[in-house]
C-alpha positions as semicolon CSV with decimal commas, in nm:
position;residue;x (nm);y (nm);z (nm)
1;X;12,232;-1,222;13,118
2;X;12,621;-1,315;13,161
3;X;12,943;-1,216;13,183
4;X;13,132;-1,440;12,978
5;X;13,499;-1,527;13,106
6;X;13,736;-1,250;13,009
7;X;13,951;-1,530;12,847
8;X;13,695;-1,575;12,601
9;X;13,635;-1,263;12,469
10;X;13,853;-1,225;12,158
11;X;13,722;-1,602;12,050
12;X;13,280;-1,490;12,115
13;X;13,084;-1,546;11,828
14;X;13,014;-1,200;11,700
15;X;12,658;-1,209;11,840
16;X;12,742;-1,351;12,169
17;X;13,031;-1,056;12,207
18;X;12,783;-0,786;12,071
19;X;12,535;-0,911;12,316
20;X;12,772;-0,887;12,622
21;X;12,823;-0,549;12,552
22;X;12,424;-0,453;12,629
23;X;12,449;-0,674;12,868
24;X;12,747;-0,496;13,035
25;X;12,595;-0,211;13,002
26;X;12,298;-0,322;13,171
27;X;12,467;-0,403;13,423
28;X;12,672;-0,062;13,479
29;X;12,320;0,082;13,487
30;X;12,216;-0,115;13,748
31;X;12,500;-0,136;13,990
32;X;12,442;-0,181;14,329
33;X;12,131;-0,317;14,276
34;X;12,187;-0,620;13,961
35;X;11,908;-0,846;14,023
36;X;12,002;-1,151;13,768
37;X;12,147;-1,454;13,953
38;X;12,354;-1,533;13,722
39;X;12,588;-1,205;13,799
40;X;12,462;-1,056;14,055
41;X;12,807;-1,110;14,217
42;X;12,899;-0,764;14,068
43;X;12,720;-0,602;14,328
44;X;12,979;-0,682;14,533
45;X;13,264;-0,531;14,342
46;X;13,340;-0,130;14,213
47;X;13,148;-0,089;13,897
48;X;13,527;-0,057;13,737
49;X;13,510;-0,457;13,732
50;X;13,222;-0,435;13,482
51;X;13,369;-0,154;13,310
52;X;13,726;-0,321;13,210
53;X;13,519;-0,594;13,060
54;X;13,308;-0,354;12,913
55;X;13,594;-0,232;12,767
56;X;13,793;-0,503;12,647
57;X;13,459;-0,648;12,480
58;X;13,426;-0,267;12,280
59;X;13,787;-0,316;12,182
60;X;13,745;-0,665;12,039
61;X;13,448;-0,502;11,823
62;X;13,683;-0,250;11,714
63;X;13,946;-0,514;11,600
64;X;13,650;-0,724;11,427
65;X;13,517;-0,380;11,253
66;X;13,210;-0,379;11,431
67;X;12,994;-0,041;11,431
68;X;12,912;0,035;11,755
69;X;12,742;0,333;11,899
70;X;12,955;0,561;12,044
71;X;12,687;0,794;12,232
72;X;12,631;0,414;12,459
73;X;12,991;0,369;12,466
74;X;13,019;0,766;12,599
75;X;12,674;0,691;12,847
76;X;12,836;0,378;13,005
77;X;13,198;0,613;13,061
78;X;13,052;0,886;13,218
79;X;12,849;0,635;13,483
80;X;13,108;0,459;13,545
81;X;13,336;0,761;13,605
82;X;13,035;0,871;13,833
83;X;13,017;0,563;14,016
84;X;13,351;0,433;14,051
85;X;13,656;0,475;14,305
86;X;13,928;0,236;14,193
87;X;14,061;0,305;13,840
88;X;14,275;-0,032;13,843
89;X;14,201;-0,340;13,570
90;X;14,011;-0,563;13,759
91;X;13,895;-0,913;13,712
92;X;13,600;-1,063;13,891
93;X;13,767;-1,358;14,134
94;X;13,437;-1,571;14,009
95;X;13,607;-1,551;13,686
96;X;13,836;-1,864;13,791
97;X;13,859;-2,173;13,601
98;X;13,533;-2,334;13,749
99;X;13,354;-2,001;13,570
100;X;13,545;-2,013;13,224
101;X;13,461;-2,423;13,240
102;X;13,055;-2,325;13,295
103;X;13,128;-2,058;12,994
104;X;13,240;-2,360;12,774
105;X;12,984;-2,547;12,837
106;X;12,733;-2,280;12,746
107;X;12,891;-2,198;12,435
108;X;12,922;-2,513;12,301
109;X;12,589;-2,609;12,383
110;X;12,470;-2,299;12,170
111;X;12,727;-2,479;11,910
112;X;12,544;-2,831;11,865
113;X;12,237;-2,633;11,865
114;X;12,377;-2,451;11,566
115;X;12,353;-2,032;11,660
116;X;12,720;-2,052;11,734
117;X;12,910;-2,158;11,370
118;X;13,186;-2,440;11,369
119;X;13,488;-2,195;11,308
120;X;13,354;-1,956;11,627
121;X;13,403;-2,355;11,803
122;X;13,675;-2,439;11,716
123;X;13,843;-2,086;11,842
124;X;13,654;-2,108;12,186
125;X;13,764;-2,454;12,216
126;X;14,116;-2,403;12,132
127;X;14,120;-2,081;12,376
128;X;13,965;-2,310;12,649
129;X;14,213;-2,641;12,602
130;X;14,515;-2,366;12,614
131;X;14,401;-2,154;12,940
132;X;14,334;-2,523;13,101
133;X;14,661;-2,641;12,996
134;X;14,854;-2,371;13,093
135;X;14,699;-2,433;13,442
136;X;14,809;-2,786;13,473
137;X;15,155;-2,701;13,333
């Protein structure tokens, strides 16, 4: 289970973006009580945090012509609606550079090991080298 960096999103391999959405989901589901170290930091946030993501990930599948759904899409709405109190687009504070960097690094290792193609790399990476260097500069 992760969240990957919001900065990645439009550049996931279709699998990895598909994925996040269950996984977001999941997550919505869960909320308080997300067990997975990995992001159980979104306990400490309103589930709005993991809905914007949500969100942004369904839109990408939209723009990429991906079916999706729409009854989950509808489920995950109506508990976040249930659950939340702040209706503002947040972004986790863990996703910093340090986070997107460990993202990276993930992804490309799922690149050498071939489920993530070279044209889904070379996006990722060129996403990555232009958030960094926007940073320095």
């Amino acid at each position: 289970m992760r969240i990957w960096s919001k900065r990645l999103i439009d550049v996931l391999p279709t699998k990895q973006l598909c994925a996040m959405r269950y996984e977001l989901g999941d997550m919505i589901k869960q909320h308080p009580n997300i067990k997975h170290s990995l992001v159980k930091f979104a306990n400490n946030y309103d589930p709005i945090f993991l809905y914007y993501y949500f969100m942004d990930v369904c839109n990408e599948m939209n723009k990429r012509k991906i079916n999706m759904k729409q009854s989950y899409n509808n489920e995950i709405m109506e508990l976040i609606c249930n659950k939340s109190s702040n209706q503002q687009n947040q972004i986790f504070k863990e996703d910093n550079n340090e986070y997107l960097t460990i993202c990276y690094w993930n992804l490309y290792e799922k690149y050498i090991r071939g489920t993530i193609s070279y044209e889904d790399w070379k996006r990722i990476d060129n996403r990555y080298k232009e958030v960094i260097n926007d940073e320095i500069n």
